[in-house]
MOPAC internal coordinates of N, CA, C and O (Angstrom, degrees):
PM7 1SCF
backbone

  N    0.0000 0     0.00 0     0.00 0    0    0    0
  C    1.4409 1     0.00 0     0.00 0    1    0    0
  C    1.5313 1   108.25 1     0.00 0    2    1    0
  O    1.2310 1   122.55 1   -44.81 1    3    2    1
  N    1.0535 1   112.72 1   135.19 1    3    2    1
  C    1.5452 1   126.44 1  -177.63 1    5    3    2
  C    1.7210 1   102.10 1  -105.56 1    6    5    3
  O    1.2310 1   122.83 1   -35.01 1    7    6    5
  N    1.3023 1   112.18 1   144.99 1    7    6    5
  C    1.7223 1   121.08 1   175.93 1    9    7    6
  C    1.7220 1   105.36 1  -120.71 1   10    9    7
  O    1.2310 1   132.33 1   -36.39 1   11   10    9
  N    1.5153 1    93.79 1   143.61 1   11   10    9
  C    1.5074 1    94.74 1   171.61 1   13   11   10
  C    1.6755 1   120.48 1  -123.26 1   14   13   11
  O    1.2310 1   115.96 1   -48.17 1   15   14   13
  N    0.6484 1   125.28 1   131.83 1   15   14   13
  C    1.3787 1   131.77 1   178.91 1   17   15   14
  C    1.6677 1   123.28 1  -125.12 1   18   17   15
  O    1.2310 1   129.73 1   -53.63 1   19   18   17
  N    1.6227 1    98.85 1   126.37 1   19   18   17
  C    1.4729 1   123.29 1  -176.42 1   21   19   18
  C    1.4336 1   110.25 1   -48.15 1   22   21   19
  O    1.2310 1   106.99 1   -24.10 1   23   22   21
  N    1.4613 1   141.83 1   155.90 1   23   22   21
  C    1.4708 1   149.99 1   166.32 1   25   23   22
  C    1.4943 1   101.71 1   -50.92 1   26   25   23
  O    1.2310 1   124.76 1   133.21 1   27   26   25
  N    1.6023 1   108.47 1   -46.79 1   27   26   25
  C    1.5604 1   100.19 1  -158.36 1   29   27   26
  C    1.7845 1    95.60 1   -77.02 1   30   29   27
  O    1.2310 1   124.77 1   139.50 1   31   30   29
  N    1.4770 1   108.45 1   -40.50 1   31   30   29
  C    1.6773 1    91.60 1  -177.47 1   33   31   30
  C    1.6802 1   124.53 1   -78.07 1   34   33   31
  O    1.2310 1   126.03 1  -159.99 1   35   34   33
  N    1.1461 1   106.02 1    20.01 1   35   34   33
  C    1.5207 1   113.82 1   151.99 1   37   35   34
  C    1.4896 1   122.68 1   -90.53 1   38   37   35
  O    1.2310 1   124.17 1   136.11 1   39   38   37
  N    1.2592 1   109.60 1   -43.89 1   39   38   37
  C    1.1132 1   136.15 1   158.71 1   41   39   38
  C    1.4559 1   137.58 1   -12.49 1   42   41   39
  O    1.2310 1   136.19 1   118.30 1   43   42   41
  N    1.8641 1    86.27 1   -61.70 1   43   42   41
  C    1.1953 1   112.68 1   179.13 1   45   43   42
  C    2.0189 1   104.25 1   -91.06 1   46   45   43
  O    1.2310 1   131.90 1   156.29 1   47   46   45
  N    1.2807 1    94.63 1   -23.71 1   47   46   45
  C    1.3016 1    87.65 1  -168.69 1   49   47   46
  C    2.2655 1   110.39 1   -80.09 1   50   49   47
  O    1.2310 1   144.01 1   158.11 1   51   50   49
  N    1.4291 1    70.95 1   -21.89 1   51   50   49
  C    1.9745 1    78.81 1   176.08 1   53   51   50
  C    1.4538 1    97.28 1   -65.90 1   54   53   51
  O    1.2310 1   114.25 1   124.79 1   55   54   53
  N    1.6848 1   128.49 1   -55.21 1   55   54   53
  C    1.4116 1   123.93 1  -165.81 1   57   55   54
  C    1.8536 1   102.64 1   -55.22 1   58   57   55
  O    1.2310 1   124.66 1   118.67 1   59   58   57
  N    1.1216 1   108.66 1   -61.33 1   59   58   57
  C    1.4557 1   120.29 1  -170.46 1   61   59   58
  C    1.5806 1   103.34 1   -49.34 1   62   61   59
  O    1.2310 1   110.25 1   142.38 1   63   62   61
  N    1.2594 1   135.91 1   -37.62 1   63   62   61
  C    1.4735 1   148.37 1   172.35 1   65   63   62
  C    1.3587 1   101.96 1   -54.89 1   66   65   63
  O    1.2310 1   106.55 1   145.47 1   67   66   65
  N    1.7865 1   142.61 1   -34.53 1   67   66   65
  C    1.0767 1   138.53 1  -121.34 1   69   67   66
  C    1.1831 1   143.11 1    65.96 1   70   69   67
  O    1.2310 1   113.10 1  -170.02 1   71   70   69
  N    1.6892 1   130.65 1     9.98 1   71   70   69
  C    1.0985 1   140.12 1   -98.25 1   73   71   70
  C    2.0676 1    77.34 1  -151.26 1   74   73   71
  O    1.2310 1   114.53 1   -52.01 1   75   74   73
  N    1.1899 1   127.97 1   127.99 1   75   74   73
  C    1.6706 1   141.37 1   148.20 1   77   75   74
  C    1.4330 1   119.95 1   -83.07 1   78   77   75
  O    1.2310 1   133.91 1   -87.45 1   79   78   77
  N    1.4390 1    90.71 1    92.55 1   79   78   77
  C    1.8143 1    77.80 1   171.22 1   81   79   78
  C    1.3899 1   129.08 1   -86.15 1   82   81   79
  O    1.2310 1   122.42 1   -61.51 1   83   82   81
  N    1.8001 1   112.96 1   118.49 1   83   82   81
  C    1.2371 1   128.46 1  -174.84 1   85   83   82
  C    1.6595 1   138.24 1   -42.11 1   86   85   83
  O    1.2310 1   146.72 1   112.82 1   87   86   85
  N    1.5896 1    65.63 1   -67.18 1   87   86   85
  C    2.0242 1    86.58 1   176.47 1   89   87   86
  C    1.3340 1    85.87 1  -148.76 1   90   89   87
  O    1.2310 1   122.97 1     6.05 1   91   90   89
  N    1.4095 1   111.92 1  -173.95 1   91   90   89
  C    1.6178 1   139.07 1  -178.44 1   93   91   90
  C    1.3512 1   118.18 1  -172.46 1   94   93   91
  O    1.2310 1   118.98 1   -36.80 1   95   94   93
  N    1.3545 1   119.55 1   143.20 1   95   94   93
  C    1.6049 1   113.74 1  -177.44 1   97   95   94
  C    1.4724 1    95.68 1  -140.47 1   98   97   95
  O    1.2310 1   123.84 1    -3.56 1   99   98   97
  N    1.3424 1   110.24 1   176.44 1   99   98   97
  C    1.4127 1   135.02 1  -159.64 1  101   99   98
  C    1.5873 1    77.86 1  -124.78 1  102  101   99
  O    1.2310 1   117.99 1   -57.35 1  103  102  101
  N    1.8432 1   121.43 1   122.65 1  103  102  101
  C    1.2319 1   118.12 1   156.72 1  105  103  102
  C    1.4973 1   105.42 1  -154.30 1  106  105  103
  O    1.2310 1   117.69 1    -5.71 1  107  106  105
  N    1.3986 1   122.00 1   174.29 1  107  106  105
  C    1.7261 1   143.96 1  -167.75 1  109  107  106
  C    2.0001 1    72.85 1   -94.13 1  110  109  107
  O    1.2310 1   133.16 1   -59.29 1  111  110  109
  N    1.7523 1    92.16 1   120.71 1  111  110  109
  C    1.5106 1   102.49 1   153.57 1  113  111  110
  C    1.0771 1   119.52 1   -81.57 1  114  113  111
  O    1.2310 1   121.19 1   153.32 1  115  114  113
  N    2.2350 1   115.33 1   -26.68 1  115  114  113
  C    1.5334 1   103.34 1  -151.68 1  117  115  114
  C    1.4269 1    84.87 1   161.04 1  118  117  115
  O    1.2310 1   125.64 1   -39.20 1  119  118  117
  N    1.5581 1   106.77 1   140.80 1  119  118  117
  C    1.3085 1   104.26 1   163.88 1  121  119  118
  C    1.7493 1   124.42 1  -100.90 1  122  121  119
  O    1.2310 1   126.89 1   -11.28 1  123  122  121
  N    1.2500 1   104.34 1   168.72 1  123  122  121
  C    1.4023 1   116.41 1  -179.19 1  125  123  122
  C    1.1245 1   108.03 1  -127.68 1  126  125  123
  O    1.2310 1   118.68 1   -65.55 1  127  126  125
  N    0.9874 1   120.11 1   114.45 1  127  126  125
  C    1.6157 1   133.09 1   178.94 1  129  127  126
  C    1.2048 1   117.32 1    27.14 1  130  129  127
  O    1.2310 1   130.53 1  -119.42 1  131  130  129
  N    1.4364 1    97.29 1    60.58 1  131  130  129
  C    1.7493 1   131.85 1   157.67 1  133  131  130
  C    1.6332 1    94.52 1    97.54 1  134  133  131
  O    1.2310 1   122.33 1  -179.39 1  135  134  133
  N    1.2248 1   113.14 1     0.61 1  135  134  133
  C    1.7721 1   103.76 1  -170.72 1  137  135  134
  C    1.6369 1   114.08 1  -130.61 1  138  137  135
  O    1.2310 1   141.48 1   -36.32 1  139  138  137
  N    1.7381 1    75.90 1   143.68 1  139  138  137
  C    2.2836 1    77.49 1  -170.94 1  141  139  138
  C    1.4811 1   110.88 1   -59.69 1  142  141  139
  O    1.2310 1   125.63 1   -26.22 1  143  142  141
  N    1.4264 1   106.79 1   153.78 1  143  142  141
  C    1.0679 1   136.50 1  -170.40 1  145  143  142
  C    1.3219 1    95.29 1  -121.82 1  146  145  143
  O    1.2310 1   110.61 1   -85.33 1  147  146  145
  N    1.4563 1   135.27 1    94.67 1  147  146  145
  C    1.2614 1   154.73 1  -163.71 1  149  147  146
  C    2.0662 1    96.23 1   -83.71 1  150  149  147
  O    1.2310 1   119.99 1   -19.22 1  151  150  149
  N    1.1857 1   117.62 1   160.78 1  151  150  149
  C    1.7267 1   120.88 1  -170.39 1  153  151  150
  C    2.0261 1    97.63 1   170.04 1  154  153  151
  O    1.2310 1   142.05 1   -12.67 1  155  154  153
  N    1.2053 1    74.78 1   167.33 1  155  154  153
  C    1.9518 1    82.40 1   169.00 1  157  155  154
  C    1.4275 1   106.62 1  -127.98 1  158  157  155
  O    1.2310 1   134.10 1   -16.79 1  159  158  157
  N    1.5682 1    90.34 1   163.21 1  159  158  157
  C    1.8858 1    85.66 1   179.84 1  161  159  158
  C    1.2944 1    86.82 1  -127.34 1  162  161  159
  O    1.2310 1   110.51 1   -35.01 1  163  162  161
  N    1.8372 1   135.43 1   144.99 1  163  162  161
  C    1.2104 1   137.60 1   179.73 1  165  163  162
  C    1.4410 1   121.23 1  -115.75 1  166  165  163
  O    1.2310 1   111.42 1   -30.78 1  167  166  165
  N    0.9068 1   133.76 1   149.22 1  167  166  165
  C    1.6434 1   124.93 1   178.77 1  169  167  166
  C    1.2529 1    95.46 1  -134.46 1  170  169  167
  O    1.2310 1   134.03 1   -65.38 1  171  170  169
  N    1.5218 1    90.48 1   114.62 1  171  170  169
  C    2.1182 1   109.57 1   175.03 1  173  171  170
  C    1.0679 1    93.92 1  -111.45 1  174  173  171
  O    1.2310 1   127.73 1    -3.90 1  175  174  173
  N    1.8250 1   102.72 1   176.10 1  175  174  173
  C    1.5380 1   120.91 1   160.08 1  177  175  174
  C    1.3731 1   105.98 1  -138.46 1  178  177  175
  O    1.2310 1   119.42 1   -33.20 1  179  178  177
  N    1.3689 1   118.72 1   146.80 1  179  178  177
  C    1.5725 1   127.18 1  -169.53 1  181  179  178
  C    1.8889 1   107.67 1   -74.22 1  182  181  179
  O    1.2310 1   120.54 1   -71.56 1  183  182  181
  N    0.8638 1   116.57 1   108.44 1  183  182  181
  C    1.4263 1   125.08 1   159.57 1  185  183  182
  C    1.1452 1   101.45 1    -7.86 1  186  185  183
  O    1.2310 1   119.65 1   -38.10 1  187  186  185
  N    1.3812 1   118.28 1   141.90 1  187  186  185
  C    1.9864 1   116.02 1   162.94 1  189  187  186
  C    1.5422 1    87.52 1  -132.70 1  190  189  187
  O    1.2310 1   135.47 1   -37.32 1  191  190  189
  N    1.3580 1    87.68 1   142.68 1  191  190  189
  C    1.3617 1   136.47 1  -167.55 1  193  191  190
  C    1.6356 1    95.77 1   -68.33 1  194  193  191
  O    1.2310 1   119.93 1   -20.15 1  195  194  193
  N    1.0768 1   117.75 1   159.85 1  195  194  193
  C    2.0267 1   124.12 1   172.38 1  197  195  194
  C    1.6196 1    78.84 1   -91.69 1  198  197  195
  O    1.2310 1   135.52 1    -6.48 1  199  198  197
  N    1.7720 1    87.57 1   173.52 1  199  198  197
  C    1.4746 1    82.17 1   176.81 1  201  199  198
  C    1.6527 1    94.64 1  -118.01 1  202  201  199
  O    1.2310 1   112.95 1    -4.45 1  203  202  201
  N    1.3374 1   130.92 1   175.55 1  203  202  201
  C    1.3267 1   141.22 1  -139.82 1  205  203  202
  C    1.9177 1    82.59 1  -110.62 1  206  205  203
  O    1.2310 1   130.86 1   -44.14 1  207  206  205
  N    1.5645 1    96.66 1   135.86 1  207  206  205
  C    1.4411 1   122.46 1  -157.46 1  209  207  206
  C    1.6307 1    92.44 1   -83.44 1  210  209  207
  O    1.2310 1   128.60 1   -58.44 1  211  210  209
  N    1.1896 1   101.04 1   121.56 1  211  210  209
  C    1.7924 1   111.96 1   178.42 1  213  211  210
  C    1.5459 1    96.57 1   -82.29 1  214  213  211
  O    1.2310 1   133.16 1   -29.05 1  215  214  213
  N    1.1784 1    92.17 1   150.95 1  215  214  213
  C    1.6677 1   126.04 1   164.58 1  217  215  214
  C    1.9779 1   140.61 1   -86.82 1  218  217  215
  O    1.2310 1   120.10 1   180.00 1  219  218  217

């Protein structure tokens, strides 16, 4: 079984992760019996943390 998932619910799932999404593209992962198999590829960066207020 193969799953598909929408731009925005990656989207949402990178923010909810901690996760900035950079850029994003529309590309062919791979074909399937001779035919594209359309997907995105995303480039995040992990949230950084503040750092904890000294005393």
């Amino acid at each position: 079984m193969r799953y598909s998932h929408s731009r925005e619910y990656l989207e949402m799932v990178c923010r909810d992760a901690g996760f900035s999404v950079l850029a994003s593209s529309d590309v062919i992962l791979r074909k399937n019996a001779g035919m594209p198999v359309p997907g995105f590829v995303f480039v995040t960066e992990a949230a950084i943390a503040s750092p904890a207020p000294t005393s």
